[in-house]
C-alpha positions as CSV (number, residue, x, y, z in Angstrom):
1,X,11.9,59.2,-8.9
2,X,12.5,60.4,-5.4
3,X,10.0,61.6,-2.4
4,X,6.5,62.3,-3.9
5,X,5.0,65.4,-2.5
6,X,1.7,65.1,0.0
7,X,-1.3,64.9,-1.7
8,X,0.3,63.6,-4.9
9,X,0.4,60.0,-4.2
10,X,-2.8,59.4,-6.9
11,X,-0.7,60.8,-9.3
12,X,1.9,58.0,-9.3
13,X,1.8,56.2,-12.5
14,X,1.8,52.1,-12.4
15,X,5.0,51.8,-14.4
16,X,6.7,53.6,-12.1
17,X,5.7,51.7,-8.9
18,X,8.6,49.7,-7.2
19,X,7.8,48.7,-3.9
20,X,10.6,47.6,-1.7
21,X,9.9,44.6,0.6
22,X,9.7,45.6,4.4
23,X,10.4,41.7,5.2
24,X,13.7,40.9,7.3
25,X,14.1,37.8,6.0
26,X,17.6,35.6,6.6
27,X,19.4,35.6,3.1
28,X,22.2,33.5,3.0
29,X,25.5,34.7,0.3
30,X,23.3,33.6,-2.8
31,X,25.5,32.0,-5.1
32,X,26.7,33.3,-8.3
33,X,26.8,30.5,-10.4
34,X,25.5,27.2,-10.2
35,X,27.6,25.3,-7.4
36,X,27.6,22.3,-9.7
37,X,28.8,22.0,-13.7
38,X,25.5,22.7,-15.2
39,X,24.0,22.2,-18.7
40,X,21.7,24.8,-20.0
41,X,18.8,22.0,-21.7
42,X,16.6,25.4,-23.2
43,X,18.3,28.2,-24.8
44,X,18.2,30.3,-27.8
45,X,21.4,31.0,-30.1
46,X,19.6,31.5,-33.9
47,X,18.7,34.1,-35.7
48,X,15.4,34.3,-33.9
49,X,14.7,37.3,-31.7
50,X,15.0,35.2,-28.8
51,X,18.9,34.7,-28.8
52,X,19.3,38.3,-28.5
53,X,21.8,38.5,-31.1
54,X,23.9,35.7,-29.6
55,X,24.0,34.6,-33.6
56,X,26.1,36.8,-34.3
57,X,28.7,36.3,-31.8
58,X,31.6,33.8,-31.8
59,X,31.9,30.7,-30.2
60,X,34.6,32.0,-28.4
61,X,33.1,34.6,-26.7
62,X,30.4,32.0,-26.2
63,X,32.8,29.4,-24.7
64,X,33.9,32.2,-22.3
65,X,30.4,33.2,-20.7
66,X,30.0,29.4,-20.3
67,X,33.1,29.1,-18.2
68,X,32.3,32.2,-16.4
69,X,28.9,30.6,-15.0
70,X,29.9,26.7,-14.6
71,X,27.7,25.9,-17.8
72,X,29.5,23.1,-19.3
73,X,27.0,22.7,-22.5
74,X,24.3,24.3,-23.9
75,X,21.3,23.2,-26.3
76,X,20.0,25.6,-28.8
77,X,16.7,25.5,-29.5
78,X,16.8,27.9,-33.0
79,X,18.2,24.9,-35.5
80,X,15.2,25.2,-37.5
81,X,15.7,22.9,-40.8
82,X,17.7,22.4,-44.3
83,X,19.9,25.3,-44.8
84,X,19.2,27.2,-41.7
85,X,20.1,24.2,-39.5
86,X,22.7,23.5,-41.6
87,X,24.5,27.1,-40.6
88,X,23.4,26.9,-37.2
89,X,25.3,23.4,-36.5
90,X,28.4,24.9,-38.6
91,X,28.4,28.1,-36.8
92,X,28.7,26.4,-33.3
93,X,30.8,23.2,-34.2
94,X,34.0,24.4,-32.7
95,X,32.4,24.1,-29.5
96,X,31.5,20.0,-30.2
97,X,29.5,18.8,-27.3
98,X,29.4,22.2,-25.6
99,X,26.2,22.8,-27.6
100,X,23.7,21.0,-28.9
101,X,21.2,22.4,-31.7
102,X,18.2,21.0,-32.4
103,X,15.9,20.8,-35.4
104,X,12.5,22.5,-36.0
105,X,9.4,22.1,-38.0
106,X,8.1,24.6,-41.0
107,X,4.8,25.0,-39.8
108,X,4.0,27.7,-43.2
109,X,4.6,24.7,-45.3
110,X,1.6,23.1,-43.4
111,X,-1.6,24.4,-45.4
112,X,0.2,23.1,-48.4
113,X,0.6,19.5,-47.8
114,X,-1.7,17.1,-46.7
115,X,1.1,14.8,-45.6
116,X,2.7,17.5,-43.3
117,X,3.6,14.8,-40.6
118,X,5.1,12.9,-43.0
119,X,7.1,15.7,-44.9
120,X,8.2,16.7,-41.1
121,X,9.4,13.0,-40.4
122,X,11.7,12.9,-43.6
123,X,13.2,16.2,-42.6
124,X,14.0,15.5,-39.2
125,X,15.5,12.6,-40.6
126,X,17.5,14.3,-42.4
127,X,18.3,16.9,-39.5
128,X,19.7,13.7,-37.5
129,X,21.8,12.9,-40.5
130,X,23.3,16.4,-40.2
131,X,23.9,16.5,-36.9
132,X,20.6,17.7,-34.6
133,X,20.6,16.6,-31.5
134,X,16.8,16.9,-30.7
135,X,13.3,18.6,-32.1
136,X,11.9,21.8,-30.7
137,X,8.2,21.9,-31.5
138,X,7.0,25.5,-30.6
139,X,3.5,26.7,-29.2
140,X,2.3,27.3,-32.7
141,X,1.2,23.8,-32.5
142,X,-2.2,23.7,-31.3
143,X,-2.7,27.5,-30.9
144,X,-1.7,28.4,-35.1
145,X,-0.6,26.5,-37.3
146,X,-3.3,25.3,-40.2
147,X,-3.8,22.1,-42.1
148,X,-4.7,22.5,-45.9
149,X,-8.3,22.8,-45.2
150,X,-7.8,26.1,-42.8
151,X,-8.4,23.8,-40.0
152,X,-6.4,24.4,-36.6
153,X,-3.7,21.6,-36.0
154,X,-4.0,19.9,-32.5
155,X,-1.3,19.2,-30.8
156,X,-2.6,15.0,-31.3
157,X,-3.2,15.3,-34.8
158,X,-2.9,11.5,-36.0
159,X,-1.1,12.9,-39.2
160,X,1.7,14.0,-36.9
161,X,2.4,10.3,-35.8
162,X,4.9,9.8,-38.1
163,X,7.1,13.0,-36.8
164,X,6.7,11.4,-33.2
165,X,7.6,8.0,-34.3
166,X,10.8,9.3,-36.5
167,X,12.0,11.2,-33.2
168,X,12.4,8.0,-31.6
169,X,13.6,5.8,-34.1
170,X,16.6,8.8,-34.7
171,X,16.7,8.5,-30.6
172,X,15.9,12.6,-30.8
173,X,14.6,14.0,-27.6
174,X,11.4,16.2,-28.5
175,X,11.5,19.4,-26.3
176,X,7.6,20.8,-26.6
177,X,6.5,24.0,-25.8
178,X,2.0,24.2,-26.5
179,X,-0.3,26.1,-25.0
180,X,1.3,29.0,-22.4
181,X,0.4,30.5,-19.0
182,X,-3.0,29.6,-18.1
183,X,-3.8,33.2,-17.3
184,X,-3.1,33.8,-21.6
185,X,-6.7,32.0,-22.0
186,X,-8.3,34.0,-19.5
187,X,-10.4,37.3,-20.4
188,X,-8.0,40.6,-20.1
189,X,-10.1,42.3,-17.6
190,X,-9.0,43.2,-13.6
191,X,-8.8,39.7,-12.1
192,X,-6.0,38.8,-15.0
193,X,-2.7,37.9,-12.8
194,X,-0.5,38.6,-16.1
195,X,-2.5,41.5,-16.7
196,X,1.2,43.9,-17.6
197,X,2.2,41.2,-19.6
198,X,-0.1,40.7,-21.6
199,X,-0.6,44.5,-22.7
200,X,3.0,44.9,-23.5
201,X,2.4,41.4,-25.5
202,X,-1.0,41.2,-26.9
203,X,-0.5,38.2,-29.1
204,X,0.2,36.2,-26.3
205,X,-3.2,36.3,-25.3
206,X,-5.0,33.3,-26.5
207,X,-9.2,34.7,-26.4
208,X,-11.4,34.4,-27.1
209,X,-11.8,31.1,-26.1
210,X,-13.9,28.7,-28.2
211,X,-16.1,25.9,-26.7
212,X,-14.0,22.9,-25.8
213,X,-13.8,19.7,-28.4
214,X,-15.7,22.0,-31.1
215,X,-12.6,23.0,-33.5
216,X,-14.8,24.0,-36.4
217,X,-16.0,26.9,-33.9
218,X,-14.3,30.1,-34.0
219,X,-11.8,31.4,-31.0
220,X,-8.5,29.5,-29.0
221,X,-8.9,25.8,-28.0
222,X,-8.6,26.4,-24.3
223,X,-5.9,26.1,-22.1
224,X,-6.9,22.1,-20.8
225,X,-7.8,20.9,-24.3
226,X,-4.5,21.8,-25.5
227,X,-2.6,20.2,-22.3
228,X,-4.7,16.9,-22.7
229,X,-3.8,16.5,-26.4
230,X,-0.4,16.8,-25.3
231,X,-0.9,14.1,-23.0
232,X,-2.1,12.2,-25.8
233,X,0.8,12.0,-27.6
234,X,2.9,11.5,-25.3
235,X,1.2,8.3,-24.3
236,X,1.0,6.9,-28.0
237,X,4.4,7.5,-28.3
238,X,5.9,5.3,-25.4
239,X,9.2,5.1,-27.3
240,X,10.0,8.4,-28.0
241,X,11.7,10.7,-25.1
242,X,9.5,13.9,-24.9
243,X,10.9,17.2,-22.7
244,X,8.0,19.0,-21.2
245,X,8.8,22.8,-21.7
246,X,8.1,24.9,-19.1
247,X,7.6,22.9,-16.6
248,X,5.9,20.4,-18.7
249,X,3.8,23.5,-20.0
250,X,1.7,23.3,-16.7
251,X,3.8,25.0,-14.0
252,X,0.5,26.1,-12.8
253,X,-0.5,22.7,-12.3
254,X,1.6,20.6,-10.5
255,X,-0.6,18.3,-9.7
256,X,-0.9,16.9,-13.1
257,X,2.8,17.2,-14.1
258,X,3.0,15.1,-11.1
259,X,0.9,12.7,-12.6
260,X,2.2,12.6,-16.0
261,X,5.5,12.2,-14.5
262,X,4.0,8.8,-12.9
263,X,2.1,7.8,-15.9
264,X,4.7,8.3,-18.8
265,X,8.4,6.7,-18.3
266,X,9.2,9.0,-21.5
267,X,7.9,12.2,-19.8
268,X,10.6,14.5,-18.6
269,X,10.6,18.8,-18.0
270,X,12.3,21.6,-17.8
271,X,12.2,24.7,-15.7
272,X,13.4,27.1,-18.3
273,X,11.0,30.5,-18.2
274,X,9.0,29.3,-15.1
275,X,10.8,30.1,-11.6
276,X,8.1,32.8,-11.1
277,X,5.8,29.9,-11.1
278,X,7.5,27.4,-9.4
279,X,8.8,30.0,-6.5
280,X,5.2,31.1,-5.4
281,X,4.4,27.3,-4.6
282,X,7.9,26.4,-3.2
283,X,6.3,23.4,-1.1
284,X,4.9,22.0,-4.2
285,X,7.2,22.5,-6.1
286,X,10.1,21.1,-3.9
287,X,8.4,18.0,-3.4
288,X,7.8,17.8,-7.0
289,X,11.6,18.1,-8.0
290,X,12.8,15.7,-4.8
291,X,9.9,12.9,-6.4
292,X,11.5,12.5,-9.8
293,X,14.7,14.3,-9.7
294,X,15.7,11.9,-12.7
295,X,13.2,14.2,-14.7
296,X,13.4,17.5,-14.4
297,X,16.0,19.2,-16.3
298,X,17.7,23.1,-15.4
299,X,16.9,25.5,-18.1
300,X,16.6,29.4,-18.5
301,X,14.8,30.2,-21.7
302,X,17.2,33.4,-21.7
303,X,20.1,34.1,-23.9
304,X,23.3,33.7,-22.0
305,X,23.9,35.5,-19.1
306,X,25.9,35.6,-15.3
307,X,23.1,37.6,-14.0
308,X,20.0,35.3,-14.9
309,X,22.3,31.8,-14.2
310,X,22.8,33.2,-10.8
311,X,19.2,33.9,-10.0
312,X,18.4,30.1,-11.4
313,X,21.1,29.0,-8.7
314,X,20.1,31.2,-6.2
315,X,16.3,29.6,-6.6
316,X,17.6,26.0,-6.8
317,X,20.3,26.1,-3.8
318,X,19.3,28.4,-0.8
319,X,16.5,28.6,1.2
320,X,16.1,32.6,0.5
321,X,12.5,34.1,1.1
322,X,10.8,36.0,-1.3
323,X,13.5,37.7,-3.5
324,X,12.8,39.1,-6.9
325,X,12.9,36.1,-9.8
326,X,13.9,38.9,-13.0
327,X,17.6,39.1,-12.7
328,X,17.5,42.8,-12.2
329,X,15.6,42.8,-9.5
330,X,12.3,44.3,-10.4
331,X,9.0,44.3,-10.0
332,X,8.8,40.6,-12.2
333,X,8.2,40.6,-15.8
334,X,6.3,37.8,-15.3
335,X,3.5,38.9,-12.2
336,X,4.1,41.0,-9.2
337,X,5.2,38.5,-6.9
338,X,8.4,37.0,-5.2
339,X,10.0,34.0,-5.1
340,X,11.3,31.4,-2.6
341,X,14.3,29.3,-2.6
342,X,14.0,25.3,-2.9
343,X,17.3,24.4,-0.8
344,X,18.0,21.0,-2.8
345,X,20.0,18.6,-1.7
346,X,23.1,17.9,-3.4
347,X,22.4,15.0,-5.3
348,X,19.2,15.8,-6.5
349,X,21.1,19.2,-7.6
350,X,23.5,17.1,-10.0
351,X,20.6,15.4,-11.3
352,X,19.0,18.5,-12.5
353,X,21.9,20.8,-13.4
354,X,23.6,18.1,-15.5
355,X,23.3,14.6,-15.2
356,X,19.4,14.2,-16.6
357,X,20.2,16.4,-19.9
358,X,23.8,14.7,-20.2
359,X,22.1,11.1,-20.3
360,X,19.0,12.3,-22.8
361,X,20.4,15.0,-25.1
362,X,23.9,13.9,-25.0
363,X,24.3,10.5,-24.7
364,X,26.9,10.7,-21.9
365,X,26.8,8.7,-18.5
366,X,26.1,11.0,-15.4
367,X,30.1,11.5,-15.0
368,X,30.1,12.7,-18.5
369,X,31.8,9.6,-20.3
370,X,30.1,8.5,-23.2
């Protein structure tokens, strides 16, 4: 944009700011890959817009971007069901156990049938038969999706039991994604920390909010509603392994993932999406990770790629202060904010790159035997 002339600095537009930190701050030679074979526990390789058209690309050239970054598996989250999972698993079988696709639910069909839950039971079932490896349930639960009287589905819906009882009779992990940021339930207005974000991505923003426990009301369930029927579940269902998303969906909050984590033996989450969250409270969130390092599982949320596998590395490894957490360094698609390195020890490093998601999603030992 180069040098702006004096008296013109008003006239700077906001999507053109860039600021450059000022802070000398020891950097050590950030690492660019992970240090340590790592499996990828939430990615996107359907036809969804999320894979970035990695669909239509060849497990080959797949196979070679995995070896290029240390990643020795992947799980796709875009299986979806019947037909469509049915292509998915075919299209990536010449990789085997490098990638692991998991089923979906039709939430459309929900208005339809009064025995969703169980319809969704029989056809992850049937999913398990085929070959899924796990359930993704998506944030439509809770925030969209309809039952046949128009009513909004909470995420602990008692008619959804039987979905949550069939994943752990199939021994399927369920990775769930509900409710989003907490600043998606907030009003748009100047104190907004996701302000950007949400005007580039207005139906991300969950408001108004209606009053909470009153679901005939009109407006979003709010953020904490959402979060405790989550909870819910997950206690009801002791036997069925459930993968917080996003940091358990609360990256925010630390404090209660921390306490779930204590509360629920079948509690587990990934980091996929959330280093922007998790590097602003580095304290927190090292202690967090070093408390159950048996639990928390490395993820990216973003289609395969050196540059955004290094920045995950770079978080998790080194002690670096406040360096950009978007891969190409700018101002943070996420908030305007750096990030800090966590520095984990070695051990706890294997745990989360590999050793958590090889023992839950692929049934292998720590050393990778089965």
């Amino acid at each position: 944009m180069g040098e702006l002339p004096a008296g013109e600095l008003g006239n700077l537009r906001l999507a053109d700011f860039r600021p450059r930190s000022q802070l000398r701050t020891h950097t050590t030679e950030a690492p660019v890959r992970p240090s340590f074979p790592a499996i990828d526990a939430h990615n996107h390789l359907g036809p969804t817009p999320f894979s970035d058209g990695w669909d239509r690309r060849s497990p080959a050239e797949l196979a070679t971007a995995l070896d290029a970054s240390n990643i020795e598996a992947i799980v796709d989250l875009d299986g979806g069901w019947g037909d469509v999972l049915s292509r998915e698993l075919e299209h990536w079988a010449p990789l085997g156990d490098r990638v692991a696709v998991f089923a979906g639910l039709d939430y459309a069909t929900w208005p339809e049938r009064p025995d969703f839950g169980e319809v969704e039971a029989a056809r992850l079932r049937s999913g398990a038969t085929a070959g899924a490896r796990g359930l993704k349930v998506w944030k439509l639960l809770g925030l969209r999706a309809r039952d046949p009287a128009g009513r909004l589905v909470p995420v602990d819906d008692a008619r959804l039991d039987p979905l949550w009882a069939a994943a752990g009779e199939s021994r399927l992990p369920v990775t769930i994604h509900v409710a989003d940021p907490i600043a998606f339930f907030e009003p748009l207005d100047a104190t907004n920390e996701r302000y950007e974000e949400l005007l580039e991505h207005p139906d991300w923003h969950f408001w108004p909010a209606r009053p909470r426990g009153r679901p005939e009301a009109d407006g979003f369930p709010p953020f904490d509603e959402i979060i405790d029927g989550l909870e819910a579940v997950v206690a009801r269902h002791p036997g069925t392994t459930f993968i917080g998303a996003h940091v358990g969906c609360a990256p925010e909050d630390l404090a209660r993932v921390d306490r779930m984590l204590a509360a629920y033996p079948n509690w587990h989450v990934d980091i996929a999406a959330r280093i922007a969250e998790l590097g602003r409270q580095p304290y927190s969130a090292r202690d967090l990770i070093l408390r159950w390092p048996d639990r928390v599982l490395f993820g990216t949320d973003a289609p395969p790629d050196a540059a955004a596998w290094a920045v995950y590395a770079r978080f998790l490894e080194t002690r670096d202060e406040s360096f950009p957490y978007d891969p190409d360094g700018g101002p943070g698609s996420q908030g305007r904010w750096q990030v800090h390195g966590l520095g984990l020890p070695d051990d706890v490093l294997r745990a989360v790159y590999a050793d958590n998601a090889r023992r839950l999603i692929f049934g292998r030992a720590p050393n990778g035997s089965a």
